[in-house]
mmCIF file of the N, C-alpha and C atoms, coordinates in Angstrom:
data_MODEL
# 
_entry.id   MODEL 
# 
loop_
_atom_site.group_PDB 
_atom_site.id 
_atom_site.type_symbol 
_atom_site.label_atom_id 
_atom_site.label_alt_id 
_atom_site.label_comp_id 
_atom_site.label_asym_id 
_atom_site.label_entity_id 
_atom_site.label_seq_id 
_atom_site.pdbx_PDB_ins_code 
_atom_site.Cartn_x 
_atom_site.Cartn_y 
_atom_site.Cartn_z 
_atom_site.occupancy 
_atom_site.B_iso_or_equiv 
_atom_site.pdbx_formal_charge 
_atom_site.auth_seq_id 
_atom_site.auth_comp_id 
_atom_site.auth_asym_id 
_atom_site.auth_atom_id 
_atom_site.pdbx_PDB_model_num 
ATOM 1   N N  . UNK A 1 1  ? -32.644 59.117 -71.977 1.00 0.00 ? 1  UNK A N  1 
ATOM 2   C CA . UNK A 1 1  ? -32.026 60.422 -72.099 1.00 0.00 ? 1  UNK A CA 1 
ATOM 3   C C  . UNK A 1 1  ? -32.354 61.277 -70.878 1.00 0.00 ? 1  UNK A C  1 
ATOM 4   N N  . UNK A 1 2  ? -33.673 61.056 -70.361 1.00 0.00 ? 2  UNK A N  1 
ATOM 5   C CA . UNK A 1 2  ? -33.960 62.056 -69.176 1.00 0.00 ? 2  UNK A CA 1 
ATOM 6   C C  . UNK A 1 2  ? -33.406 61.643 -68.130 1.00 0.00 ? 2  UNK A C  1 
ATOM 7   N N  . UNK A 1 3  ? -33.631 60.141 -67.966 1.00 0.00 ? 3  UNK A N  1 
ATOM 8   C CA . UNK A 1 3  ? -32.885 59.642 -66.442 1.00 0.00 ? 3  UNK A CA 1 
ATOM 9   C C  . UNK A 1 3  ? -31.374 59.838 -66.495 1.00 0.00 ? 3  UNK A C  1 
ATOM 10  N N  . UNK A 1 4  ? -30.081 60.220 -67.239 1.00 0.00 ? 4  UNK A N  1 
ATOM 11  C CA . UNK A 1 4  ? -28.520 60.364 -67.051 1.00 0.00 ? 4  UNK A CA 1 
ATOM 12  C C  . UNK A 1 4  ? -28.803 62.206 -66.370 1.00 0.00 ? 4  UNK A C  1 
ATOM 13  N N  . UNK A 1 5  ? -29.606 62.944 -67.115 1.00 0.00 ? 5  UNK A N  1 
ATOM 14  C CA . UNK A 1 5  ? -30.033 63.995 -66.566 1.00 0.00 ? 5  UNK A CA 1 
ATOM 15  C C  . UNK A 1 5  ? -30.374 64.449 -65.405 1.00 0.00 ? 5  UNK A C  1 
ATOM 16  N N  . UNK A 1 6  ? -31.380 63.444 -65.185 1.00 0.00 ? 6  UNK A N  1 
ATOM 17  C CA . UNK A 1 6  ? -31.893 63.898 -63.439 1.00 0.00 ? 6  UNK A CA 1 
ATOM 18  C C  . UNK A 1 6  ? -31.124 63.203 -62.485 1.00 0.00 ? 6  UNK A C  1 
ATOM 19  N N  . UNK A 1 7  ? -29.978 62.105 -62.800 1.00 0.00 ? 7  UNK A N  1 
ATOM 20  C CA . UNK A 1 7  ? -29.235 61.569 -62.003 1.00 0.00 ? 7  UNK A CA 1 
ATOM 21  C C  . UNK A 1 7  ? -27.978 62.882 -61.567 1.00 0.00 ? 7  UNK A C  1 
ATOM 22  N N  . UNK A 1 8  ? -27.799 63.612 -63.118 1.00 0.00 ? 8  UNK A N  1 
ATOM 23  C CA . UNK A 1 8  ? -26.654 63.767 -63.134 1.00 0.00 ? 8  UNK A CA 1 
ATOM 24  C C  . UNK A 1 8  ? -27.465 65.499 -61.872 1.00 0.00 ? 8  UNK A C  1 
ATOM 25  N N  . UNK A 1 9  ? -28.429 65.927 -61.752 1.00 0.00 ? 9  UNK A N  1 
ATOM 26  C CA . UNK A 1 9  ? -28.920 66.787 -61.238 1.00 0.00 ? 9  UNK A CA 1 
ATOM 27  C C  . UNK A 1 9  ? -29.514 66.895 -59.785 1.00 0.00 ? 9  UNK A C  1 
ATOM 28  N N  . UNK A 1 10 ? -29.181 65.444 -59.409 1.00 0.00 ? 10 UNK A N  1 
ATOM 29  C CA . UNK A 1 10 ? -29.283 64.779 -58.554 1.00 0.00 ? 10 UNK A CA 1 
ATOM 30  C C  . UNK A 1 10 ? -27.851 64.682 -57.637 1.00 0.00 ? 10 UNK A C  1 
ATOM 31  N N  . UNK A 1 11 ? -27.527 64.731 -58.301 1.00 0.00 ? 11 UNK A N  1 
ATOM 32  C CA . UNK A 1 11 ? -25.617 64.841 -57.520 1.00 0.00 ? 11 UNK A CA 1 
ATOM 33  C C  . UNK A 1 11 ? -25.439 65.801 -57.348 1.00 0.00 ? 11 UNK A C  1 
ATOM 34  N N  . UNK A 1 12 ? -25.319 66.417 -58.112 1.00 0.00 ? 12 UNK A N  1 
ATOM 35  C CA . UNK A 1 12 ? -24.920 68.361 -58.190 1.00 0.00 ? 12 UNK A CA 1 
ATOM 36  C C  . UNK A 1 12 ? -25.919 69.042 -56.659 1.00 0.00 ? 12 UNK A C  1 
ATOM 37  N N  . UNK A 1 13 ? -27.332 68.531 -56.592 1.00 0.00 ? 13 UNK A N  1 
ATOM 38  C CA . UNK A 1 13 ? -27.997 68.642 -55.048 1.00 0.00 ? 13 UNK A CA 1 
ATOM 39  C C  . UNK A 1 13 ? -27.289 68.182 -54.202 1.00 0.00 ? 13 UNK A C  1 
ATOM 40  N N  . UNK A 1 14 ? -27.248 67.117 -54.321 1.00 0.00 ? 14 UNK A N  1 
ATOM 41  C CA . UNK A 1 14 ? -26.219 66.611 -53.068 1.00 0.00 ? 14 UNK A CA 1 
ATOM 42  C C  . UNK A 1 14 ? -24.442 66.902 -53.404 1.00 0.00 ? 14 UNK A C  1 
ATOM 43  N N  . UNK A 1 15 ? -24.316 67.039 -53.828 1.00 0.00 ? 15 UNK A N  1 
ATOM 44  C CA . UNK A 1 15 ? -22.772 68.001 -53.631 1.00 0.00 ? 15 UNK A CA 1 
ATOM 45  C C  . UNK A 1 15 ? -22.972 69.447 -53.210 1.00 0.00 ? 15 UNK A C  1 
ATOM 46  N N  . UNK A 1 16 ? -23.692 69.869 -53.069 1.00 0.00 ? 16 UNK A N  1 
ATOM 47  C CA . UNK A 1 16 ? -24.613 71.711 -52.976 1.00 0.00 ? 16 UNK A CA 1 
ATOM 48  C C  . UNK A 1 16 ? -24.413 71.355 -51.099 1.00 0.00 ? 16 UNK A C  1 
ATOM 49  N N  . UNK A 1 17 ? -25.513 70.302 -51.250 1.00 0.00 ? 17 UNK A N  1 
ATOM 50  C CA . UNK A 1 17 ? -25.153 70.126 -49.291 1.00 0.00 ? 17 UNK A CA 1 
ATOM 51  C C  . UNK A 1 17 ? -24.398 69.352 -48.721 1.00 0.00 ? 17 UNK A C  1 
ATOM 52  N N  . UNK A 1 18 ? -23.184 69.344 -49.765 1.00 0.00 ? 18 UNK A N  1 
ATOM 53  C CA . UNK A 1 18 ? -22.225 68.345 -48.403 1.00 0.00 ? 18 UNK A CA 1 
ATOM 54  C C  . UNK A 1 18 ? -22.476 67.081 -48.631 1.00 0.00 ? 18 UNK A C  1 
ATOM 55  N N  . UNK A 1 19 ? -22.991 66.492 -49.639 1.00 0.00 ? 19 UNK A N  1 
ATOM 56  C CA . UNK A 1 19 ? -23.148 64.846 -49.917 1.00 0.00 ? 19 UNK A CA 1 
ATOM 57  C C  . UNK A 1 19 ? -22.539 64.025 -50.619 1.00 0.00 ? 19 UNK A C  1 
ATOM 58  N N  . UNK A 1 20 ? -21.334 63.898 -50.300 1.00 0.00 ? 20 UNK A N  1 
ATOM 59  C CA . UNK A 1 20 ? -20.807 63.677 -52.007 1.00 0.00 ? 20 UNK A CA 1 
ATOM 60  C C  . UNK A 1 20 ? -21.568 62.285 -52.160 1.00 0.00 ? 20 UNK A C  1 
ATOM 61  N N  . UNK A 1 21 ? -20.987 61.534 -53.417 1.00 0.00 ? 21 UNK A N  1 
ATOM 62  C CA . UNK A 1 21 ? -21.852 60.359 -53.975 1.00 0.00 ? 21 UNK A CA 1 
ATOM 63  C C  . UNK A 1 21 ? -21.233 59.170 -52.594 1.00 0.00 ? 21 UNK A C  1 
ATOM 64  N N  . UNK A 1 22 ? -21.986 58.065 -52.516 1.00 0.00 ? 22 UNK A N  1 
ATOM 65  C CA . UNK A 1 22 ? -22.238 56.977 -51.619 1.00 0.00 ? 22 UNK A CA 1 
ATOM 66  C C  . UNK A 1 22 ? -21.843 56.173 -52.178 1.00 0.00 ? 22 UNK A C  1 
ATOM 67  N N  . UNK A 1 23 ? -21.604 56.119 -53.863 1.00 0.00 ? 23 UNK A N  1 
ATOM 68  C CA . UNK A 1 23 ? -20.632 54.800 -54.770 1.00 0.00 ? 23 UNK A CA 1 
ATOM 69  C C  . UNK A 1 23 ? -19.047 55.656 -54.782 1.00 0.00 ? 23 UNK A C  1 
ATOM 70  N N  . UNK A 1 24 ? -18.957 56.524 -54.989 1.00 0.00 ? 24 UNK A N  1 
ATOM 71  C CA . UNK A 1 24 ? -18.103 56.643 -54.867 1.00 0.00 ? 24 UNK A CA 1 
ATOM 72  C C  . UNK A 1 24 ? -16.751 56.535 -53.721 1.00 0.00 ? 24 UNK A C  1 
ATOM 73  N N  . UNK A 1 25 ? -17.527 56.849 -52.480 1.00 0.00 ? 25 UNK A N  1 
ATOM 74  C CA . UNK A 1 25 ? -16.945 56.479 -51.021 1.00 0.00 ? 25 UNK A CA 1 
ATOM 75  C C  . UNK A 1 25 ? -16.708 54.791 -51.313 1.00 0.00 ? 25 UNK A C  1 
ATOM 76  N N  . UNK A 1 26 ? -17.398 53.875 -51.548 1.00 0.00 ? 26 UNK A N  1 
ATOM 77  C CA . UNK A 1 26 ? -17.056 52.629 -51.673 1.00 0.00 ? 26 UNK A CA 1 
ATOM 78  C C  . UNK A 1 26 ? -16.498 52.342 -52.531 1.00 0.00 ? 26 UNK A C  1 
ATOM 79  N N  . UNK A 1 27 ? -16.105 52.736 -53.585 1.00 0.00 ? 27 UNK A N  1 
ATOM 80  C CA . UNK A 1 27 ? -15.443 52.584 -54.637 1.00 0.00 ? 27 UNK A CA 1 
ATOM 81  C C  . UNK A 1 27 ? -13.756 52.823 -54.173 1.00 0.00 ? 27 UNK A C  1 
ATOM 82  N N  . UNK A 1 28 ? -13.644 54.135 -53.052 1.00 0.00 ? 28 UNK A N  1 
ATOM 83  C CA . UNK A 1 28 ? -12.739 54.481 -52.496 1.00 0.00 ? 28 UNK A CA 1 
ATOM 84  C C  . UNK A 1 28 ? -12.025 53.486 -51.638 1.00 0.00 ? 28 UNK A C  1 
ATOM 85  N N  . UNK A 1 29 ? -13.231 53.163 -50.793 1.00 0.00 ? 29 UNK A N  1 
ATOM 86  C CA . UNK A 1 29 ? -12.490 52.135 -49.715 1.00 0.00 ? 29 UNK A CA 1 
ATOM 87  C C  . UNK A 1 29 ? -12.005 51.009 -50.462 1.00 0.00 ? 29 UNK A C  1 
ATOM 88  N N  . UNK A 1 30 ? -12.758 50.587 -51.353 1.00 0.00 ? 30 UNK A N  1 
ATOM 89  C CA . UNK A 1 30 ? -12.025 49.208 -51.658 1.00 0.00 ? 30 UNK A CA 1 
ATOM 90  C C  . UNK A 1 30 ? -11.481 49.425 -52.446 1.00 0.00 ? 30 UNK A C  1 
ATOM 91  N N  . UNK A 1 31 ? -10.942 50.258 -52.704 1.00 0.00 ? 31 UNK A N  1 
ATOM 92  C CA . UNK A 1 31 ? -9.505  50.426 -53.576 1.00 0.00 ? 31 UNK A CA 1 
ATOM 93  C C  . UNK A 1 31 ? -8.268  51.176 -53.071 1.00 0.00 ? 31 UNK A C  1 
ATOM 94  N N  . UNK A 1 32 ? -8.661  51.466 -51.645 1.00 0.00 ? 32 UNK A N  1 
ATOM 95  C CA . UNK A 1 32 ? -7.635  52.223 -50.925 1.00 0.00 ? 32 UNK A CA 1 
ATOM 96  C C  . UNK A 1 32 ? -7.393  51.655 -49.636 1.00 0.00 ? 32 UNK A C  1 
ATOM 97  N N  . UNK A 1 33 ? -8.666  51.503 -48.942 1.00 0.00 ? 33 UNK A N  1 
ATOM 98  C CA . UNK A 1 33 ? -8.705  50.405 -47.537 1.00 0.00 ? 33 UNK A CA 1 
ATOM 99  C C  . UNK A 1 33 ? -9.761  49.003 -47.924 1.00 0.00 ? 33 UNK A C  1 
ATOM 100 N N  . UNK A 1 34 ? -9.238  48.314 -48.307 1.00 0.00 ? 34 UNK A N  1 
ATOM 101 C CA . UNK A 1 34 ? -9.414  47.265 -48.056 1.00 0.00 ? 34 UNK A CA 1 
ATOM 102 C C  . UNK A 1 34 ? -9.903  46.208 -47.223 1.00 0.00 ? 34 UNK A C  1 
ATOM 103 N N  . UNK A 1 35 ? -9.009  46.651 -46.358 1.00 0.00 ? 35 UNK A N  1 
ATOM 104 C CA . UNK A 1 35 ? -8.938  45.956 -44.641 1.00 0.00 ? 35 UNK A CA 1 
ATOM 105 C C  . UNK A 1 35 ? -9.858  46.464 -43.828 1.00 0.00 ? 35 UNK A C  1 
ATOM 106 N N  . UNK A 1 36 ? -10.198 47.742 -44.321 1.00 0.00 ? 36 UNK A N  1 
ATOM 107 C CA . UNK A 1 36 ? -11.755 48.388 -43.422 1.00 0.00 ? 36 UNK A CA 1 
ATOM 108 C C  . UNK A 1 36 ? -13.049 48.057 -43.654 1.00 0.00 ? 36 UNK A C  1 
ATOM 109 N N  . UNK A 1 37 ? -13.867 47.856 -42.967 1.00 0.00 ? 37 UNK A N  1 
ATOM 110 C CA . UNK A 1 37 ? -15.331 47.679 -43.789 1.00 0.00 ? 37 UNK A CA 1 
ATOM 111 C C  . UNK A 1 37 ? -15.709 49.079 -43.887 1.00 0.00 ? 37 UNK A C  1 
ATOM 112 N N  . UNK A 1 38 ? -16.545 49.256 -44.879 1.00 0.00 ? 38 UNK A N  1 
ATOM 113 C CA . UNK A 1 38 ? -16.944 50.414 -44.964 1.00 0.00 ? 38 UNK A CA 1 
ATOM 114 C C  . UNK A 1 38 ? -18.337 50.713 -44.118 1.00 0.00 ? 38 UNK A C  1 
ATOM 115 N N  . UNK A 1 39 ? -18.805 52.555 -44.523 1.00 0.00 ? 39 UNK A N  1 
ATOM 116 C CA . UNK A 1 39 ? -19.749 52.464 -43.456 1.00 0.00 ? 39 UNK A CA 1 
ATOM 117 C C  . UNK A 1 39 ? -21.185 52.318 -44.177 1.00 0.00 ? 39 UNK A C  1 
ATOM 118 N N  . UNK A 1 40 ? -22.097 52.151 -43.648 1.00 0.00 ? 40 UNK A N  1 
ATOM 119 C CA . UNK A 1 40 ? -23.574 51.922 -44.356 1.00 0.00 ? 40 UNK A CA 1 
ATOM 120 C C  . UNK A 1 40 ? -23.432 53.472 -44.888 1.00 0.00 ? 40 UNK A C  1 
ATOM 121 N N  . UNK A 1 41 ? -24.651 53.100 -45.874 1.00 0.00 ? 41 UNK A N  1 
ATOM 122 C CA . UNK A 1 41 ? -25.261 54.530 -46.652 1.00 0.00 ? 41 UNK A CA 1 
ATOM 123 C C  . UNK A 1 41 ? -25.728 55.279 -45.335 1.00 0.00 ? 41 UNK A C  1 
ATOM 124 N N  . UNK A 1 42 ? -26.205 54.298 -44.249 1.00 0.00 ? 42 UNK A N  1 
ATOM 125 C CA . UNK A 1 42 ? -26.671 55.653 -43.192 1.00 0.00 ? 42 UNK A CA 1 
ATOM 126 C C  . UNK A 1 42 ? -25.549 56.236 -42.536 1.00 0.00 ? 42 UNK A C  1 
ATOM 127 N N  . UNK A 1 43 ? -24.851 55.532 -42.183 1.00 0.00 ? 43 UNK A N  1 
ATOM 128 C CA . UNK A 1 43 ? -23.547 56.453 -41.580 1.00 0.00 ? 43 UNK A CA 1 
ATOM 129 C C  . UNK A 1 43 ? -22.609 56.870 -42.222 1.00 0.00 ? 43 UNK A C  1 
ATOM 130 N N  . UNK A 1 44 ? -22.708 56.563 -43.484 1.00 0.00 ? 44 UNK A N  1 
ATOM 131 C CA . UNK A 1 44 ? -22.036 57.460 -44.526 1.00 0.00 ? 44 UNK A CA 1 
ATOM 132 C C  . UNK A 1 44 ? -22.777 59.094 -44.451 1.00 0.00 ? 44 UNK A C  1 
ATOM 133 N N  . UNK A 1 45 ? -23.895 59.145 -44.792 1.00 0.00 ? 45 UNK A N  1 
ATOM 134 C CA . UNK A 1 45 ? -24.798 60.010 -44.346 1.00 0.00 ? 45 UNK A CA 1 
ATOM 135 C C  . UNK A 1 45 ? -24.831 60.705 -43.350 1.00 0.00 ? 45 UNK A C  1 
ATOM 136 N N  . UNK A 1 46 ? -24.307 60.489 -42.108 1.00 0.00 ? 46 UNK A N  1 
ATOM 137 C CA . UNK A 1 46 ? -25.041 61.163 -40.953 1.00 0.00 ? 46 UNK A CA 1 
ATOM 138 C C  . UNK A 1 46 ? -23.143 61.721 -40.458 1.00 0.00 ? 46 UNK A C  1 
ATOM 139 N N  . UNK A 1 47 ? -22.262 60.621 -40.954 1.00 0.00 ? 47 UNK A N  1 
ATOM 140 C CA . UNK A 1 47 ? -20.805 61.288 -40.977 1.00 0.00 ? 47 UNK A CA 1 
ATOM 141 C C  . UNK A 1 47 ? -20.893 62.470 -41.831 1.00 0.00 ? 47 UNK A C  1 
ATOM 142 N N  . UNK A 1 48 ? -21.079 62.472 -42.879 1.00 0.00 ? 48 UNK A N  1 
ATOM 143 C CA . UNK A 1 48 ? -21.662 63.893 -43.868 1.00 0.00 ? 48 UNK A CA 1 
ATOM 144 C C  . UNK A 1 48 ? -21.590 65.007 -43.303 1.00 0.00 ? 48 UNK A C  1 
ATOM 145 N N  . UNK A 1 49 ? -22.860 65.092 -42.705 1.00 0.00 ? 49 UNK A N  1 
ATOM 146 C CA . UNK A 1 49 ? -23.695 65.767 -41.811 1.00 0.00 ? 49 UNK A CA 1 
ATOM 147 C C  . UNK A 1 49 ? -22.981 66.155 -40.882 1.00 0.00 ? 49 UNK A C  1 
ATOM 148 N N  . UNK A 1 50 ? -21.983 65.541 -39.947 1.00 0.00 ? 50 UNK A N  1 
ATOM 149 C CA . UNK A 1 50 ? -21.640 65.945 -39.066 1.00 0.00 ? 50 UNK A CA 1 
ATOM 150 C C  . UNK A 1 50 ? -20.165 66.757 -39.514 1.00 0.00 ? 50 UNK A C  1 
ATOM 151 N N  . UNK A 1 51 ? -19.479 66.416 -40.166 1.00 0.00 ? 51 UNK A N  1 
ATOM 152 C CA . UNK A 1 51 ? -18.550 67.114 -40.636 1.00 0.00 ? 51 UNK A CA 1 
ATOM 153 C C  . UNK A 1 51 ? -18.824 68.120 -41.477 1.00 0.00 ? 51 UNK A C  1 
ATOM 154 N N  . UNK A 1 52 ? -19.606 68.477 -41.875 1.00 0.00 ? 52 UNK A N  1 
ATOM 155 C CA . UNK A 1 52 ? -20.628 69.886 -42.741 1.00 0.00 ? 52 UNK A CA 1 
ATOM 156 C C  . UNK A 1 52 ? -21.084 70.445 -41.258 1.00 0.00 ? 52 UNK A C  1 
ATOM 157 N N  . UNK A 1 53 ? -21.609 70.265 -40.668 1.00 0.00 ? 53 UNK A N  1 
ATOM 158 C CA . UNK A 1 53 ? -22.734 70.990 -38.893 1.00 0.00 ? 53 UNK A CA 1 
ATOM 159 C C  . UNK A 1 53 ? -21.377 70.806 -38.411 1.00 0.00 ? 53 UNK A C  1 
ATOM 160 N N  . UNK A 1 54 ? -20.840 70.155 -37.641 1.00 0.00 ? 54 UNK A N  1 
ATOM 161 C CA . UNK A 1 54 ? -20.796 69.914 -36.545 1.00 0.00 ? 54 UNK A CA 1 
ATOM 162 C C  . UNK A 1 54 ? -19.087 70.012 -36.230 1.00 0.00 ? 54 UNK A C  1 
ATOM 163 N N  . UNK A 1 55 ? -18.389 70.275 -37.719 1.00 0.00 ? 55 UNK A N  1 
ATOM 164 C CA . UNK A 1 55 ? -16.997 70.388 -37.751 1.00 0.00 ? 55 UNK A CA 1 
ATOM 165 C C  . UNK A 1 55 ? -16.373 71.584 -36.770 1.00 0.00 ? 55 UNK A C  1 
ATOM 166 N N  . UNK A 1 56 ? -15.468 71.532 -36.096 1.00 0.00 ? 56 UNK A N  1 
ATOM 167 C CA . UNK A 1 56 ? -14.562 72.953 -35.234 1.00 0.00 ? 56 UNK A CA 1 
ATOM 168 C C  . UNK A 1 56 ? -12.996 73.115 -35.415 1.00 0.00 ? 56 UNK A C  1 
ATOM 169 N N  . UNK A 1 57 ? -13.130 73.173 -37.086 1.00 0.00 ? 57 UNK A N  1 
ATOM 170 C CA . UNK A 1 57 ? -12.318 73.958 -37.498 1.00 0.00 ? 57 UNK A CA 1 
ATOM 171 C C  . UNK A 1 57 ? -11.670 75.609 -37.797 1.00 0.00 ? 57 UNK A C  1 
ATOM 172 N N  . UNK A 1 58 ? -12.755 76.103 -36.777 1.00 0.00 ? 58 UNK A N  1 
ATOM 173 C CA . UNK A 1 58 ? -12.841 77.611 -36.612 1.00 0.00 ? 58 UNK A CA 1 
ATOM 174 C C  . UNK A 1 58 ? -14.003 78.190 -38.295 1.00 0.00 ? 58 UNK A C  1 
ATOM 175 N N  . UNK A 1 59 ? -14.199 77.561 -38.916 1.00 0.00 ? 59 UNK A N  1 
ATOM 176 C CA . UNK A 1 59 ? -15.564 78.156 -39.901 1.00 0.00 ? 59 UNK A CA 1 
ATOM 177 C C  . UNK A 1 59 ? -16.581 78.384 -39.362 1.00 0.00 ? 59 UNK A C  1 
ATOM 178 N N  . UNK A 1 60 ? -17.101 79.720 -39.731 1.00 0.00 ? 60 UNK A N  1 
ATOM 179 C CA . UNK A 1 60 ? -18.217 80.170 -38.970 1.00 0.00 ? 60 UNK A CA 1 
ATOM 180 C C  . UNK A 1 60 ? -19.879 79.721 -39.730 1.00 0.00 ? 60 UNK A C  1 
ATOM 181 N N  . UNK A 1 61 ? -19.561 79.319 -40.779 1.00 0.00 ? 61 UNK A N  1 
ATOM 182 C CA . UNK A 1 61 ? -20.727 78.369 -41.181 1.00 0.00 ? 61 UNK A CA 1 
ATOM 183 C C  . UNK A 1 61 ? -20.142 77.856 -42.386 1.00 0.00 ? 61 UNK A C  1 
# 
């Protein structure tokens, strides 16, 4: 009962900063691209990151 809890409180953190879930991105690709490999949890991660920082879409934060 506690662990669906702290998982589910655990996402909601990482959706807060820009993280969405890491099963879900793969869940995506292989059901949408196929033909792509997908990227590791680290560069899933650090793509994140950079499109949250590092985007210049004129948002000022």
């Amino acid at each position: 009962m506690i662990r669906p809890l702290l998982a589910r409180i655990a996402e909601t953190a990482r959706l807060m900063i820009g993280q969405p879930p890491y099963e879900a991105y793969r869940t995506h690709m292989a059901a949408n691209h196929p033909d792509q490999p997908p990227m590791t949890r680290a560069q899933f991660f650090r793509n994140r990151q950079d499109a949250r920082f590092n985007s210049r879409n004129g948002r000022c934060c």
